[in-house]
C-alpha positions, 0 to 999 in steps of 0.5 A: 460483488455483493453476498456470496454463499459458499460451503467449506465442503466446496471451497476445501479449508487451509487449516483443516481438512476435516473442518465441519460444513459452515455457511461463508457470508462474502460481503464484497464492497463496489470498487467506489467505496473509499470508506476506512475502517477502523479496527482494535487489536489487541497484541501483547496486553496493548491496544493496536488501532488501526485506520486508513485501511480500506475495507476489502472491495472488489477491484475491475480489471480495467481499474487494474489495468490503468493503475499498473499502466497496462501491467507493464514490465517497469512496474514490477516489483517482484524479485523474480521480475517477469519470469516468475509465475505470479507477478507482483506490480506497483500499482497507483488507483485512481485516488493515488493511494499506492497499491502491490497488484498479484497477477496469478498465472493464468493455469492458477485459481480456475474457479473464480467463486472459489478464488473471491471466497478465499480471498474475502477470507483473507481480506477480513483480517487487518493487523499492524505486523501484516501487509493488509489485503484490500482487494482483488478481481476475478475478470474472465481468467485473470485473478488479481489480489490488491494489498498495502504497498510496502515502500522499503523492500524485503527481507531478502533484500536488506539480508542478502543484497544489501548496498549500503550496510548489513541488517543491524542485530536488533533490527533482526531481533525485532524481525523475529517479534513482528513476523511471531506476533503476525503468525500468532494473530493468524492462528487466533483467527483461524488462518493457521496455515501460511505458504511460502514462508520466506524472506521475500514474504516479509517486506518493510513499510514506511516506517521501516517495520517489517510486516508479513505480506498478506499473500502468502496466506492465499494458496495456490490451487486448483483443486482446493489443495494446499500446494508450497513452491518457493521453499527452500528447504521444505518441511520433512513433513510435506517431501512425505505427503505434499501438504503444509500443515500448521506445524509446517508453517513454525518449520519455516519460522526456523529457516527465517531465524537461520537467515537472520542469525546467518545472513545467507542461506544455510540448510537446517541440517547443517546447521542443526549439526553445528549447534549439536557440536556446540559450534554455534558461533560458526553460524553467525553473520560474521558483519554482526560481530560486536552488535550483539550479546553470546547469550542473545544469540545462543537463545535464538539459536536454541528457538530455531533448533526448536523450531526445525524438529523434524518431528511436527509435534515437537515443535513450539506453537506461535504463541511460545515463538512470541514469548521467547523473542520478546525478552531479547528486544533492547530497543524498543523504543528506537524507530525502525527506520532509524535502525536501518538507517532509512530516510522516512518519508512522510506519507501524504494522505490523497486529496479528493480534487475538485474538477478543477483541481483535477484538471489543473493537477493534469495541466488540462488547460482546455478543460480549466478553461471549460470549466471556468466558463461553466461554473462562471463566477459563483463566489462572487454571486451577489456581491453586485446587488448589495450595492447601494444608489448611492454606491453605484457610481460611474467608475463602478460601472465602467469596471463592471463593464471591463470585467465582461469585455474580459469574460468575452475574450476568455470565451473566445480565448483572446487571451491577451486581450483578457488579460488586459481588461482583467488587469484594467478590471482590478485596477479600477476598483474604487477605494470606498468599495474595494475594501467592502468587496475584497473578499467576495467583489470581484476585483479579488475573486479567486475565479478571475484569478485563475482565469488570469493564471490560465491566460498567462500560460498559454499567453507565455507560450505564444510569446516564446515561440514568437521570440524563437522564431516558431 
């Protein structure tokens, strides 16, 4: 928490390893602060605005903790589930905004300095067609990252596991736009490198649109070294060095085009020897037969050939993938979800409660009771002493009087009691004063509503064991 100074001499860069010294200032908000940023980019010539992304904090592992329920297997969400090395979670904070947790094998990130560094890094960019990172925790030797949860699975899933229908054709085509426009943004802010480039990095949100999970550009270290473990199939590039180079990202651009072209997992050479033969309808997705138009098609197959050159400098930047994929785009103006045939759910943004929200949110009736005997009747404070001689009849005395006969059974939890007098209390009102009074007298105070309600409840359940002999 707070101002972290690093040196990139330190804390070795993903993007260049001849980059020069440069001072990092990490500025790392307390786990308490809820604020929203509001953030313009610009993509395509149009203002994107992004809100209700919260800015990047530093999360406590107890926090963590609670909000996967002690990290427990039923909240993984990870394809590979418990046997993979870094495991993701579901995750629900404290303020119910609902959250993907990266636990990090305990071998990875050694250096927690370094860990927060690179991950503060990776939390400043925000973007529509990324799953924006929002957080992490360095606690002894757990490393965490906290990221946006993304509701409608992954790529993956929806290719090659698919239930009810096969990924339609223009949801594939817009597949290739958003993950382009997603690497291109990374290469403007200078995160050139993204690891692990594959179907389960790129997952669906609320929307249905396909966004780039954030996760992919932290790297797996211990040393400050890029290292690349989930591949499929590899650039040529990193069999010779073991590294990942920015070339290496547009490589596995190509793969991801296969899958979407092929519905299934085919290596490049293979595939690079059906399009050498011209046989490139071999390599289509045969569920995908009359979605889509020969020309569409043969142009993404001729992006992905571009795309897994074996040489890296004959491959195209991300600004050239962007450009190539967005005339084949014909419905646009279709939702995602309604491509995919998925239901939307309409997201409700949470609640701050009061004490008393919470507590009946939990159905805590012992704290709703404490707390209505605490806070007493402050809506209706005043509302006696306005009262005229003239209006201060006997009738409104009697009623004053029932109400404290049944604040003294509230106290005491003689609930039967309390809601006898509560009743007689609302039914001796006065005509000529009930209307004055109806929105601050007591008779329609919403605290003495609630004490009722929390009288009934308990009052109910004593009357149903009785009946049942309990």
């Amino acid at each position: 928490m707070g101002c972290l100074q690093s040196k990139t001499s330190n804390v070795q860069s993903p993007d260049d390893d001849n980059e020069e010294e440069e001072t990092i200032q990490v500025d790392l908000k307390p786990a308490d602060a809820d604020a929203d940023v509001d953030v313009d980019h610009q993509v395509g010539g149009v203002v994107v605005l992004l809100d209700q992304i919260p800015i990047f904090k530093e999360y406590s592992l107890s926090e963590l903790r609670n909000a996967t329920n002690g990290f427990s297997s039923d909240y993984i969400v990870s394809e590979s589930g418990e046997k993979a090395p870094n495991v993701v979670y579901r995750a629900k904070l404290e303020n119910n905004r609902l959250v993907a947790v990266k636990r990090f094998s305990k071998l990875s990130w050694p250096d927690a300095h370094q860990f927060i560094v690179e991950a503060a890094g990776v939390g400043k960019l925000r973007h529509k067609r990324l799953v924006n990172l929002i957080g992490c925790c360095a606690e002894g030797d757990e490393r965490l990252l906290v990221a946006e949860f993304m509701p409608n699975d992954t790529l993956s899933k929806h290719l090659f596991h698919w239930d009810k229908q096969p990924l339609p054709w223009e949801m594939r085509l817009r597949v290739t736009q958003y993950i382009a426009q997603a690497l291109d943004h990374c290469n403007t802010e200078n995160r050139r490198i993204y690891h692990d480039l594959n179907a389960y990095r790129i997952l669906f949100d609320e929307d249905g649109d396909p966004r780039l999970s954030s996760f992919g550009l932290m790297k797996n270290s211990r040393d400050g070294k890029s290292y690349s473990t989930n591949l499929a199939y590899t650039p040529p590039e990193f069999l010779r060095t073991g590294r990942v180079i920015p070339e290496s990202v547009i490589y596995s651009y190509g793969t991801i085009l296969l899958d979407l072209l092929s519905g299934k997992h085919i290596p490049p050479s293979h595939a690079l020897d059906l399009i050498r033969g011209k046989n490139v309808l071999l390599l289509m997705d045969s569920s995908l037969e009359g979605q889509y138009a020969n020309e569409d098609a043969t142009k993404l197959v001729e992006l992905a050939s571009k795309c897994l050159q074996s040489e890296a400098r004959d491959r195209p930047n991300t600004k050239f993938l962007v450009t190539s994929v967005a005339p084949l785009q014909k419905q646009r103006e279709v939702a995602s979800y309604v491509l995919m045939g998925l239901q939307k759910n309409t997201a409700v943004l949470p609640t701050m409660l009061s004490p008393l929200g919470k507590a009946c949110a939990r159905m805590d009736l012992t704290a709703v009771h404490d707390i209505l005997l605490k806070t007493g009747y402050k809506d209706e404070e005043g509302a006696e002493n306005e009262l005229s001689f003239q209006e201060w009849t006997q009738q409104v005395q009697d009623m004053l009087n029932t109400k404290k006969f049944g604040d003294i059974a509230f106290r005491d939890k003689d609930f039967k009691s309390a809601i006898d007098y509560y009743s007689k209390t609302r039914l001796s009102v006065p005509d000529e004063w009930s209307t004055r009074t109806c929105s601050q007298g007591c008779h329609a105070s919403p605290s003495m509503h609630t004490r009722v309600a929390n009288c009934l409840l308990p009052a109910s359940s004593c009357s149903f064991q009785a009946r049942n002999g309990n």
